[in-house]
C-alpha positions in Angstrom: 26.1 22.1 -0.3 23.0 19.9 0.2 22.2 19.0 3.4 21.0 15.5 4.8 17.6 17.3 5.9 16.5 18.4 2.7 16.3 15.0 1.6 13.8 14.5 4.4 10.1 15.7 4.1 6.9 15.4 6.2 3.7 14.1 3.9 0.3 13.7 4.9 -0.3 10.1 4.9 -3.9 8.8 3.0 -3.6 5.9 5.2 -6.2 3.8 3.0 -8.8 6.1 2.4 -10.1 8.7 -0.3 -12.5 11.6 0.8 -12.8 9.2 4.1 -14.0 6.2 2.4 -11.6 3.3 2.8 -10.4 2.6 -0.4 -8.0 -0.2 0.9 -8.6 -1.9 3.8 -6.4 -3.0 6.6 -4.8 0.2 6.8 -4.6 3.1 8.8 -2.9 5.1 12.1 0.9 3.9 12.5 3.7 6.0 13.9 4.3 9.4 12.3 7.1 9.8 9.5 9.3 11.3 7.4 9.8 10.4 3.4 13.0 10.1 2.0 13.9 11.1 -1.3 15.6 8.4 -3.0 17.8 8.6 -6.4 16.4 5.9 -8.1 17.5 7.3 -11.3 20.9 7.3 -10.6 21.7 10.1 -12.8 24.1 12.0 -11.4 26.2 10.3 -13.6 30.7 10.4 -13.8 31.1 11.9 -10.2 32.3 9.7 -7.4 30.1 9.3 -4.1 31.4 8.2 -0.5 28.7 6.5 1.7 28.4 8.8 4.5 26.1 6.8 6.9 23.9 3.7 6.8 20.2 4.8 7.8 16.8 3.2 8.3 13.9 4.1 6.2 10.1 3.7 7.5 8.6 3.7 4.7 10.8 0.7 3.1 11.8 -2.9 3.9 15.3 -2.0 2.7 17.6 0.4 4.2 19.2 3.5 2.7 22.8 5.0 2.0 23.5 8.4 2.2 25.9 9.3 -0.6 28.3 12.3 -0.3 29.4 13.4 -3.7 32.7 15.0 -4.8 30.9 18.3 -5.2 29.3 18.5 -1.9 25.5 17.1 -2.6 24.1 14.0 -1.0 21.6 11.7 -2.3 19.9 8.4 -0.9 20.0 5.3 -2.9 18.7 1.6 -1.6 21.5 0.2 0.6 23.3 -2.9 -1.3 24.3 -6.0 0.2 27.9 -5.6 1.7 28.4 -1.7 0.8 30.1 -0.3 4.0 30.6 3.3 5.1 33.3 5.0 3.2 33.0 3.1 0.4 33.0 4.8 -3.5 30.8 4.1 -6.2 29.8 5.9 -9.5 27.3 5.7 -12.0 28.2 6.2 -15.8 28.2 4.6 -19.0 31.9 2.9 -18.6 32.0 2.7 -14.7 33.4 -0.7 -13.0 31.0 -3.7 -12.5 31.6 -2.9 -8.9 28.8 -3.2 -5.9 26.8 0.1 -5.6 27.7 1.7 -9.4 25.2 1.8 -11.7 25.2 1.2 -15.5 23.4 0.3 -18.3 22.7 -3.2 -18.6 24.3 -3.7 -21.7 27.2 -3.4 -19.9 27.0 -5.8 -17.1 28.3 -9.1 -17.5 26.1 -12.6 -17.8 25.9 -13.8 -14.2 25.6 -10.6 -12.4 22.9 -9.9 -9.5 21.4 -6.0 -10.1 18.5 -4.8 -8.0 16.9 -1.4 -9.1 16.0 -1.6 -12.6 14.6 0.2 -14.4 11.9 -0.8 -16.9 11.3 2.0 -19.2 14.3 4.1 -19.8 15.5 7.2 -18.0 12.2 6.4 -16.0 14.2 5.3 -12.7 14.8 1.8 -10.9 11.1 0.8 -10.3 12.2 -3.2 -10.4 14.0 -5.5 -7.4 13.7 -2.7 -4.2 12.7 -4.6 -1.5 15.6 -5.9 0.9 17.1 -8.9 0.4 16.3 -8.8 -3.7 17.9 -9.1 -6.4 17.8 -10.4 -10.2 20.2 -12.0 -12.4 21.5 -11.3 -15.5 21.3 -14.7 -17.5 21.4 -13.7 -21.0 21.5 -11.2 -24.0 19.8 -11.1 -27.1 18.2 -8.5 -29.8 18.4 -5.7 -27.9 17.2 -7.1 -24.8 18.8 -8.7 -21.5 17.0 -11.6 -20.1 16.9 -11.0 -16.6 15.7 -13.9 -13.7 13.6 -11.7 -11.2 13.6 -12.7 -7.3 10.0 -14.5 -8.3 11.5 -17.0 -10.7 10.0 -15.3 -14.0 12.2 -14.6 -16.5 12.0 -11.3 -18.5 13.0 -9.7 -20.9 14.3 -5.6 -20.3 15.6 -3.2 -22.6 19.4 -3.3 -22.8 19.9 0.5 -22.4 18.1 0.2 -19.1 20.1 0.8 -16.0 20.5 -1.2 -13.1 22.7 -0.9 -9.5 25.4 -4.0 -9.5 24.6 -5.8 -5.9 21.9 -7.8 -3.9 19.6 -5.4 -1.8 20.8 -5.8 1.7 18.2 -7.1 4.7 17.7 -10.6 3.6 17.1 -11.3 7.5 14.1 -9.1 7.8 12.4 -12.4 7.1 13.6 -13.7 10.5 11.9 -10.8 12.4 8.9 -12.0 15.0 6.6 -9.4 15.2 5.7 -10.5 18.8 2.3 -8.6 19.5 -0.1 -7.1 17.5 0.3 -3.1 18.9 3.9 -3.5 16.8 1.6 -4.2 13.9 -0.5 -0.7 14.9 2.3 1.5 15.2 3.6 0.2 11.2 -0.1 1.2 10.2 -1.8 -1.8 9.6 -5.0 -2.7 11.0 -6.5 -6.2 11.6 -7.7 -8.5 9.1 -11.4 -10.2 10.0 -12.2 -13.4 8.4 -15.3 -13.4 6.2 -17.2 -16.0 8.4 -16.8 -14.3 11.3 -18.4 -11.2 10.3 -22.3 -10.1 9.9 -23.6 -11.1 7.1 -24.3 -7.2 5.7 -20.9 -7.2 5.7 -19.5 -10.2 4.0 -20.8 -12.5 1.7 -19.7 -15.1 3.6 -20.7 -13.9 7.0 -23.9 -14.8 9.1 -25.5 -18.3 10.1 -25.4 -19.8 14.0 -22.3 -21.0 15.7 -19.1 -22.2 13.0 -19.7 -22.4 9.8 -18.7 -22.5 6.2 -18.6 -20.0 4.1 -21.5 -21.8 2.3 -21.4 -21.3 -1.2 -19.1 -23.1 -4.1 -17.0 -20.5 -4.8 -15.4 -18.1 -2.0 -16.0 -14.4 -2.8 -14.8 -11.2 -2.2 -16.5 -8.5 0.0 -18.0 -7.2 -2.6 -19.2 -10.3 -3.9 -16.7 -11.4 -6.6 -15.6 -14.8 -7.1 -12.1 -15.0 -5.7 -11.1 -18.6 -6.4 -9.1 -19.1 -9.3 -9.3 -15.4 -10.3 -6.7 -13.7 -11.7 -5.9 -10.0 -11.0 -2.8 -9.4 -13.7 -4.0 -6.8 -15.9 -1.4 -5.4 -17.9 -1.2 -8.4 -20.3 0.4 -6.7 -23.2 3.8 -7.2 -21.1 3.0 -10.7 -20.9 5.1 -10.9 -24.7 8.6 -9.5 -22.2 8.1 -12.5 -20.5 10.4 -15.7 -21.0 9.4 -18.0 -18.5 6.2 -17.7 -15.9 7.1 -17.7 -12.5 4.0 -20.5 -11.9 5.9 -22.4 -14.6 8.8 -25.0 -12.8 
């Protein structure tokens, strides 16, 4: 039998920098914490699963659901909206569109919401995680299930791909006031300086005497890119999986 405590591990945390450069800014310290192993692959696939307990995750938005399996192991998967303790779900190929169970999403109806999709097969959910998401199934065709992300966009995903039935649960995080800038501290992120207001060695738009602009016709990055208009996507050979652009009404 697994126990709960196995799926918890303490990792050192990078907290923004490599070889103790910063690599990303605006982070560092925060409260100490344990990673969770979550199944986001979802293969432990015919055998029932109770939820044993409802618990919160640091290192997430969402929270987690420990699953107790017929044959004694537990797992954490992402919490869906409205799945209570000591309710069942299952994952296989011919399961119930139910909330919690997992399937292929050749097999779930036009209409449903899924979170946790994956986007290359057997790879794991890597799509819609964060609390409150979710995506809609909207259509198939060719091999592929058209699927309306929490952004707007519209894409196009394998239709062997699996996917959890259900909206993430924690829509209301939204609501939260942080309420002081320490709370901010202890989640590990450090404060963000505007460009004018810092020495001019150490932004390109810092320096001059009393308020100012930042004096120059494009805004620019630290390290003295041009930031307006610029576009960061890379990956553009995905761009063809896409249906409709979320900047598109």
């Amino acid at each position: 039998m697994v126990k709960a405590k196995r799926l918890k591990k303490g990792i050192k945390r990078h907290v923004g920098r490599s070889k103790g450069r910063v690599t990303t800014r605006h982070k560092g310290g925060g409260a100490k914490r344990l990673y969770r192993y979550v199944d986001f692959k979802r293969d432990k696939r015919g055998i029932s699963a109770r939820v044993e307990a409802v618990e919160y995750d640091p290192n997430r938005s969402a929270n987690l659901a420990l699953l107790v399996y017929e044959d004694g192991e537990r797992r954490y998967i992402i919490l869906p909206q409205g799945l209570k303790v000591g309710a069942k779900v299952i994952a296989g190929e011919d399961v119930p569109v139910k909330l919690g169970n997992a399937l292929p999403l050749q097999k779930i109806s036009v209409g449903t919401e899924v979170h946790n999709v994956e986007l290359t097969a057997d790879r794991g959910g890597q799509m819609v995680r964060a609390a409150g998401s979710a995506a809609t199934v909207t259509a198939k065709e060719g091999g592929y299930i058209h699927l309306k992300m929490p952004s707007g966009e519209v894409r196009k995903v394998r239709e062997e791909n699996w996917a959890t039935v259900g909206r993430v649960a924690g829509a209301e995080r939204k609501l939260r006031k942080i309420g002081k800038a320490g709370i901010k501290r202890h989640m590990g992120v450090r404060p963000t300086v505007r460009g004018v207001a810092q020495h001019p060695g150490s932004h390109p738009h810092g320096g001059g005497e009393g308020r100012s602009g930042i004096g120059m016709p494009s805004p620019k990055s630290p390290w003295g890119k041009k930031t307006l208009g610029k576009k960061t996507r890379r990956r553009v050979h995905t761009d063809k999986y896409i249906v409709k652009d979320r900047r598109k009404k």
